[in-house]
N, C-alpha and C positions, 0 to 999 in steps of 0.2 A: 504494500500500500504506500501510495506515497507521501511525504511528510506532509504536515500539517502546513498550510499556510499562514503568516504571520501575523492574517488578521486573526484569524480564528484563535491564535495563540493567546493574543491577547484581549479576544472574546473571554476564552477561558478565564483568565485572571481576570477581567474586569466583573465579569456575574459572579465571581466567587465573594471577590471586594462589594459588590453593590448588594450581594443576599447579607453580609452581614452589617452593612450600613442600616438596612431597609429594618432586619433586626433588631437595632440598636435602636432605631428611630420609633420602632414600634411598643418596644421594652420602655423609652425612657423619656423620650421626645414629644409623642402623643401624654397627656392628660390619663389619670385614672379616670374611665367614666363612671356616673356617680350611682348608680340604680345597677348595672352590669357586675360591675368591679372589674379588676383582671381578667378575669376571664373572656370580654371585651377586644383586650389585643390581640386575639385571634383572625377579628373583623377581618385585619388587612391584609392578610395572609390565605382569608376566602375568597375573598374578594378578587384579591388578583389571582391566583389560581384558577378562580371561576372564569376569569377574562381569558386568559389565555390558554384553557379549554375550547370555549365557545369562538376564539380567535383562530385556533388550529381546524376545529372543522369547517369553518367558511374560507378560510383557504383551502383545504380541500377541495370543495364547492368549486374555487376560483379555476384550482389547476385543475379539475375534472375537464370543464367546457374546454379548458383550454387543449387538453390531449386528445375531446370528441374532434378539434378543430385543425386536430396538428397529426395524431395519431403517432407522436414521436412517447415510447415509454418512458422516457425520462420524467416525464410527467407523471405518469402513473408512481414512479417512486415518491415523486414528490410530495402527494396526494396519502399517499401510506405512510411516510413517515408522519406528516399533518396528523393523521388519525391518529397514529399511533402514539404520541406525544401528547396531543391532546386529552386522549382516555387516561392518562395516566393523572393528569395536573387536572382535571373533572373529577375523579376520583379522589384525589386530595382536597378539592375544592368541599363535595360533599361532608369526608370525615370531620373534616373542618369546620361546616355547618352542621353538625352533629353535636359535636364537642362545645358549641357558642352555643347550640339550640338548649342540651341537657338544665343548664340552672337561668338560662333565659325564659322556657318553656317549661320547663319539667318533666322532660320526654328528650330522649334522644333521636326520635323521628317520630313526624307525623303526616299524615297521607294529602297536607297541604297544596294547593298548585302547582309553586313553583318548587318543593319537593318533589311532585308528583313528577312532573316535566322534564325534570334533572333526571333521575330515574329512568325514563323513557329514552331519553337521550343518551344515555349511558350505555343502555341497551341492545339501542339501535346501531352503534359502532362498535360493540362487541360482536352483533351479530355480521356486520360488515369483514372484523377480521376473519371468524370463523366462515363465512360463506366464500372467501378469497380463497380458504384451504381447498376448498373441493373441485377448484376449478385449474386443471394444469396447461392447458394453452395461456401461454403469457397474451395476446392480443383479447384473447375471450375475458380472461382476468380482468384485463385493463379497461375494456369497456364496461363490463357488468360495474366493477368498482367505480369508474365516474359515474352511470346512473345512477348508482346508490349514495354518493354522497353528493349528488346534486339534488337526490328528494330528500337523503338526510337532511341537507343545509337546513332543508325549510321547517325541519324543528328547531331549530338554534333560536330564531325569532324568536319564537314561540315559546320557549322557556324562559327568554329574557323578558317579553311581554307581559309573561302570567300573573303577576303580581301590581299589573297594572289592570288585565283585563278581568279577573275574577275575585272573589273577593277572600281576603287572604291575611295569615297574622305575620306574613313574612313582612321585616320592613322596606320600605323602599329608596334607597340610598340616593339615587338622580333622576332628577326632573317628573318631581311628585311635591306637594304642598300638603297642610294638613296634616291631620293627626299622625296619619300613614308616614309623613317621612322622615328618615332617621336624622337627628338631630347631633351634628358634630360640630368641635371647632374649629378654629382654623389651622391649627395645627394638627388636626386629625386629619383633615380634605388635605394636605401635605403631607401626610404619609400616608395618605392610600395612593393619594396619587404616583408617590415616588413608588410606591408598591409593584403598583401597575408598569409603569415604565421597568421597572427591576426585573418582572417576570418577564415582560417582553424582549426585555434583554437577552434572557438566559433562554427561551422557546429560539430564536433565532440559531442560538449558539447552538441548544441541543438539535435543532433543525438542520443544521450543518452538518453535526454527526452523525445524526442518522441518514442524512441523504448520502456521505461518505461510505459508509458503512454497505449501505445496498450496492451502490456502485461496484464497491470492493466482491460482492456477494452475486453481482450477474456475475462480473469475471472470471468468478469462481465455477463458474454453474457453465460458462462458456469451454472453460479449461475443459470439463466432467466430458461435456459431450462433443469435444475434439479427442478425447482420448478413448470413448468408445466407438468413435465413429471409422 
């Protein structure tokens, strides 16, 4: 494989330096909120995980059309690592609203909307990896996988909406008024926000390795069947 490139190098060190800024900011920099307690600085840590979940499968989305349009696989990698990255930092987003939900709510899950919706979506990309397994023409692969994460995208919406559209005891963090929306300072909306930039940092970085990684892994799969052939 070939070495790493110098951005990526220092990809690397910069997300490693900025998860523990983000950290720090969230441990000491934010305010104890006054009704939550500690338990609280978990927010920002859902929050941006939850983003750059819902971030990697509309990219997804994006390179799908783009590989209906190009028919070049590159894309189709591009698109699975997307997914694949995503589910992972969705799934922490959840445990993470689990853990804020417990002495917020009194319940570690409740069958809420925008729970409900997460769940679904969780789902739906799991069943996406699993249904990639059964399919061994690389070209069949690739298409079936862009249709399915171009009707997946359009749950993404739709779990970010839910807590606008139905009626719901999750809070609403942007662009909601009213009882409904979560009330921060200003130094809280700075470190979510640096939150979100931080994870997006590091989705990019791990984005880069994994698209690495497949490249490294056709090659391989090339070598296989020049040597049976």
């Amino acid at each position: 494989m070939s070495p790493q490139p110098l951005t990526l190098k220092v990809l690397n060190i910069l997300s490693a330096i900025l998860i523990f800024v983000a950290f720090l900011m969230a441990m000491f920099y934010a305010p104890l909120e006054k009704v939550m307690g500690a338990v609280q600085r978990v927010f920002y840590f859902h929050v941006a995980t939850a983003w750059v979940g819902m971030l990697g499968f509309i990219i997804a989305a994006i390179v799908a059309i783009i590989y209906l349009r190009t028919q070049n696989l590159k894309w189709d990698l591009a698109g699975l690592a997307a997914v694949e990255i995503s589910l992972v930092f969705f799934f922490i987003a959840i445990v993470l609203g689990s853990i804020w939900a417990r002495p917020a709510w009194g319940t570690w899950w409740t069958w809420e909307p925008r729970l409900t919706t997460a769940a679904i979506l969780e789902m739906i990309y799991l069943a996406y990896l699993l249904l990639r397994q059964g399919i061994e023409d690389p070209e069949r692969r690739a298409r079936f996988g862009a249709v399915y994460t171009i009707l997946g995208g359009l749950s993404v919406p739709l779990t970010f909406l839910s807590i606008r559209i139905f009626r719901t005891i999750h809070p609403v963090v942007v662009g909601a008024g009213g009882s409904e929306k979560m009330s921060m300072t200003g130094s809280m909306v700075v470190t979510m926000l640096f939150s979100i930039a931080v994870f997006s940092v590091v989705f990019v970085t791990i984005f880069w390795h994994r698209i690495r990684l497949g490249q490294l892994a056709e090659k391989v799969e090339q070598r296989k069947l020049e040597i049976t052939q």
